[in-house]
C-alpha positions in Angstrom: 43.0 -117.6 131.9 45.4 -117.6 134.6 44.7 -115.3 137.5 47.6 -113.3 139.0 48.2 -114.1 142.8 47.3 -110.7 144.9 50.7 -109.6 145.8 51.2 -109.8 141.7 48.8 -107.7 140.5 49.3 -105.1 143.2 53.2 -104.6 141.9 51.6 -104.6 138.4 49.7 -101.8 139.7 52.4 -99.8 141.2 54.4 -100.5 138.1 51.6 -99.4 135.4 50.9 -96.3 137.5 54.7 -95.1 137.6 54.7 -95.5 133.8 51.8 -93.3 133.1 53.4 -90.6 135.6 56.3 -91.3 133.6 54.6 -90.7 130.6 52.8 -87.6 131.5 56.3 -86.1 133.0 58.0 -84.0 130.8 59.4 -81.6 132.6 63.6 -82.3 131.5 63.0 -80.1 128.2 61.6 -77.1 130.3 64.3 -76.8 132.2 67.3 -77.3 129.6 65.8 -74.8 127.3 65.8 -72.0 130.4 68.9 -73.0 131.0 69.8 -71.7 127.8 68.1 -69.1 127.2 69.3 -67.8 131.0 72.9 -68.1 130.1 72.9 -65.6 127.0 71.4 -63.0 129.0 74.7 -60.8 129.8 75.1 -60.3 126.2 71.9 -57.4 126.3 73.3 -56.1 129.7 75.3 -53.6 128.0 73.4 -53.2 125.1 72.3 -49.3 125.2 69.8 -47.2 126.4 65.8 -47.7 126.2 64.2 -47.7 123.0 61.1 -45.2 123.7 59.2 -43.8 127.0 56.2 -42.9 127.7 54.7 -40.9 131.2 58.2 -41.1 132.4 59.0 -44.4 132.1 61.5 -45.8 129.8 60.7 -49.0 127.9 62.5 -51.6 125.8 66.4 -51.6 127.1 68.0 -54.4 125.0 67.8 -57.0 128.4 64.1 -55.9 128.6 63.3 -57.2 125.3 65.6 -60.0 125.7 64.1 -61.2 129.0 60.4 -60.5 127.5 61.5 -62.7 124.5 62.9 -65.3 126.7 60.4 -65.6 129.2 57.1 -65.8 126.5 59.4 -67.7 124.4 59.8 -70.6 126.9 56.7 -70.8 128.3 54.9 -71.0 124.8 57.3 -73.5 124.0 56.8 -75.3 127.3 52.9 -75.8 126.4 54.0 -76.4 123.0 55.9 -79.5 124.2 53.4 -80.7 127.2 50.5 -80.4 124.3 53.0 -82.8 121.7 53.6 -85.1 124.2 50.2 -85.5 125.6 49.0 -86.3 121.8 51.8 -88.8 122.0 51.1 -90.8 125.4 47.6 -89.6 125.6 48.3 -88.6 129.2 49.3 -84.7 129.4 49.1 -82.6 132.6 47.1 -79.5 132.4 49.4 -76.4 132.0 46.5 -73.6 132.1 48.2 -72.6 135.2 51.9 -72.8 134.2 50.8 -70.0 131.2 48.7 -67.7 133.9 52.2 -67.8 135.8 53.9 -67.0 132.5 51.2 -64.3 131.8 52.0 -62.5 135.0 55.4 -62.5 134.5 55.2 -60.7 131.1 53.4 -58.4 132.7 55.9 -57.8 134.8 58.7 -57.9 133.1 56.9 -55.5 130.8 55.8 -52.8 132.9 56.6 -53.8 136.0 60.5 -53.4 136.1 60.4 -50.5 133.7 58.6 -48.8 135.9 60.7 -49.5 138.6 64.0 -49.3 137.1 62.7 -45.5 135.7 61.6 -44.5 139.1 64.7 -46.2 141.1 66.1 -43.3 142.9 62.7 -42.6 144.3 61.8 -46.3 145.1 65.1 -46.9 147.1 64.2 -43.7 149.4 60.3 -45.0 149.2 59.1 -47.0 152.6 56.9 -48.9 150.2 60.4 -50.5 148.5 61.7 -51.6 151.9 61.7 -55.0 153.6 59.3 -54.3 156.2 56.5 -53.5 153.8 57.6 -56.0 150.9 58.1 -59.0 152.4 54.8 -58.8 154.8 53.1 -57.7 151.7 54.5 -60.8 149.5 54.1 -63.4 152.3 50.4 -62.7 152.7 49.6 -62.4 148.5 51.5 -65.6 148.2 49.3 -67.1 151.3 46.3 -66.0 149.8 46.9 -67.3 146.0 48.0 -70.3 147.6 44.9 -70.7 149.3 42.7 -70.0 146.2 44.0 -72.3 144.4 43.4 -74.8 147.0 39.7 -73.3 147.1 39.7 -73.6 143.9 40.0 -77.5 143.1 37.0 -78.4 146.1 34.7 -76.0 143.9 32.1 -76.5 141.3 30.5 -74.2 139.5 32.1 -72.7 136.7 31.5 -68.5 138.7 33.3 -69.5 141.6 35.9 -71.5 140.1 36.5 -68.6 137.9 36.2 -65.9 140.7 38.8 -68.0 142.7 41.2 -68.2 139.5 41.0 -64.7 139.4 41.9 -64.2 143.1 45.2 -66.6 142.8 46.1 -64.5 139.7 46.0 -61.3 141.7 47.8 -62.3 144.6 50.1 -63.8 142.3 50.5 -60.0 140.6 50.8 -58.3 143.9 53.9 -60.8 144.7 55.3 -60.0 141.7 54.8 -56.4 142.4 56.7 -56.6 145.4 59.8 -58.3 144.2 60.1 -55.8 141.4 60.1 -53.2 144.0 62.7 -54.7 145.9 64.9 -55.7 143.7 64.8 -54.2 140.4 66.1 -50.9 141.6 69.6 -52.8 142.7 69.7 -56.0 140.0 67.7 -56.7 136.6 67.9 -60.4 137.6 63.9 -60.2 138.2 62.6 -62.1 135.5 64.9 -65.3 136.8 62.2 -65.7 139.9 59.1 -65.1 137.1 61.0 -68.3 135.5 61.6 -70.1 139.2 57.3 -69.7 140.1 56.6 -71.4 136.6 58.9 -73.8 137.4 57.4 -74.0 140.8 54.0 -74.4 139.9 54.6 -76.8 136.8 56.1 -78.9 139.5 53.0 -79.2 142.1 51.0 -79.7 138.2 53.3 -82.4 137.8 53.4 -83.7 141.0 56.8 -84.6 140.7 59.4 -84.4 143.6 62.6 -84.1 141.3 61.1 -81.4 139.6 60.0 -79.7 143.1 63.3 -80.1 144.2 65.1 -79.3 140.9 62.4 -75.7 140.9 63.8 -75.2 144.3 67.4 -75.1 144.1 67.1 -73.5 141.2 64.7 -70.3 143.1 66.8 -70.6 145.5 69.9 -69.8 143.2 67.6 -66.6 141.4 66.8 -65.2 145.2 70.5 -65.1 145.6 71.7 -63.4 142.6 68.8 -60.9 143.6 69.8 -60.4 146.8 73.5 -60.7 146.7 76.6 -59.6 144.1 77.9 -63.2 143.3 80.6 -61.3 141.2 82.4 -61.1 144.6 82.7 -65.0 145.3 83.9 -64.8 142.0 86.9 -62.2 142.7 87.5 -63.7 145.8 88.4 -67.4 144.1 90.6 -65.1 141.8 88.6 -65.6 138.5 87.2 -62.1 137.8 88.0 -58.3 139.2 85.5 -56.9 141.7 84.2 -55.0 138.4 84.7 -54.8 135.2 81.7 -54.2 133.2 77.8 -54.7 133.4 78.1 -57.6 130.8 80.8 -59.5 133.4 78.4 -58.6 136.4 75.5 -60.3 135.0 77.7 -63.5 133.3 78.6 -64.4 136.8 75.0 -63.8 138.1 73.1 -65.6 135.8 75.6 -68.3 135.6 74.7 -70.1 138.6 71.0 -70.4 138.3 71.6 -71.3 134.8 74.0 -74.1 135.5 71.3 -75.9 138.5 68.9 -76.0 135.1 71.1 -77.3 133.0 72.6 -79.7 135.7 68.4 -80.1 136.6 67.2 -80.5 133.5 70.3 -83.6 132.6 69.1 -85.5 135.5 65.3 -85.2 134.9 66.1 -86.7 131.2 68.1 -89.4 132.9 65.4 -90.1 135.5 62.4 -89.9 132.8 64.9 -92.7 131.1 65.8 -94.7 133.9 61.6 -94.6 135.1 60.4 -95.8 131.7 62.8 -98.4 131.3 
């Protein structure tokens, strides 16, 4: 038996390690299938009033139920396809939580932006809708999931891990509660940033930097539409009136943060490709 020089069997190493990374990455299906399911969203935009109501609040618009659809949809199938894989390569990353994500979003997008859609005259004129409580209020939920989690992994017993899983999950709520209150009342384009944390979070499980990037852009993309009409770059490059309908509105503000995961998603396959090759 002929033993490999030390230089040798480090670069076999390195090159066995990439491969299982490789194989446990799978991350260029996620993002293609939310790309398409973002795209069709503008054809609910229009779609009629709510369904039923209850307390005051109105439930179950047609983009409601599309977005509630969508976003359970695509994170079932997302651990769906981690779970095949991982029987496949017998290396899978650990997705509990990419679904706790999902699960706050649903909760959200259920009750959440109803609420706040029903209620929107009165949150615009509310000081708890406005930046100066919202953001302070996001930054330090988000700063205290984050550091949860990171409690989280240096603990053992099964109580405390719990306990700190349970702490992430409510700050996680409380941003989510804040973004629905500053944005709902002005854009139903909410659910796009529920669809940017999984993303998010599936690429710190990953630990993959063309996912983090690829997650990134495409948040960055869903804060805009949030924040900003992109309809207007649109009429000003001559391709659509300033308005002309809520199903136009939301094709041009959905199109962008679906095009960076479709555009995401064709590189990660390609990458995934070039990596195992």
């Amino acid at each position: 038996m002929t033993e490999l020089p030390p230089a040798a069997l480090l670069d076999e190493m390195t090159r066995l390690r990439a491969r299982a990374r490789a194989d446990r990455h799978a991350y260029a299906a996620p993002l293609l299938l939310f790309g398409v399911l973002v795209l069709p969203a503008p054809l609910w935009a229009d779609g009629g009033p709510p369904r039923f109501g209850a307390a005051g609040v109105w439930f179950g618009t047609p983009l409601q139920l599309y977005w509630l659809v969508a976003v359970v949809g695509g994170f079932l199938a997302t651990a769906a396809w981690y779970l095949h894989r991982g029987r496949r390569s017998g290396v899978r990353t650990p997705i509990r939580g990419y679904l706790a994500i999902g699960l706050l979003g649903v909760l959200a997008i259920s009750f959440g932006l109803p609420v706040v859609e029903s209620f929107a005259y009165r949150v615009e004129r509310s000081p708890y809708a406005q930046p100066s409580f919202t953001v302070p209020v996001a930054a330090v939920a988000a700063l205290a999931g984050g550091g949860a989690l990171w409690l989280r992994s240096r603990l053992g017993g099964r109580g405390a891990r719990g306990t700190a899983t349970a702490a992430a999950l409510a700050s996680g709520f409380v941003v989510l509660a804040m973004l629905d209150l500053a944005l709902a009342p002005a854009r139903p384009y909410a659910p796009l940033l529920t669809i940017a944390l999984g993303l998010l979070g599936l690429a710190w499980l990953e630990r993959s930097r063309v996912l983090g990037v690829i997650s990134g852009l495409f948040a960055a993309s869903a804060l805009l539409v949030n924040l900003y009409n992109v309809q207007h770059v649109f009429f000003h490059l001559g391709l659509f009136p300033r308005y002309s309908g809520d199903t136009t509105m939301a094709f041009t503000n959905t199109l962008p943060p679906g095009l960076v995961l479709l555009a995401g998603g064709t590189f990660a396959a390609w990458h995934e490709r070039r990596v195992r090759a």
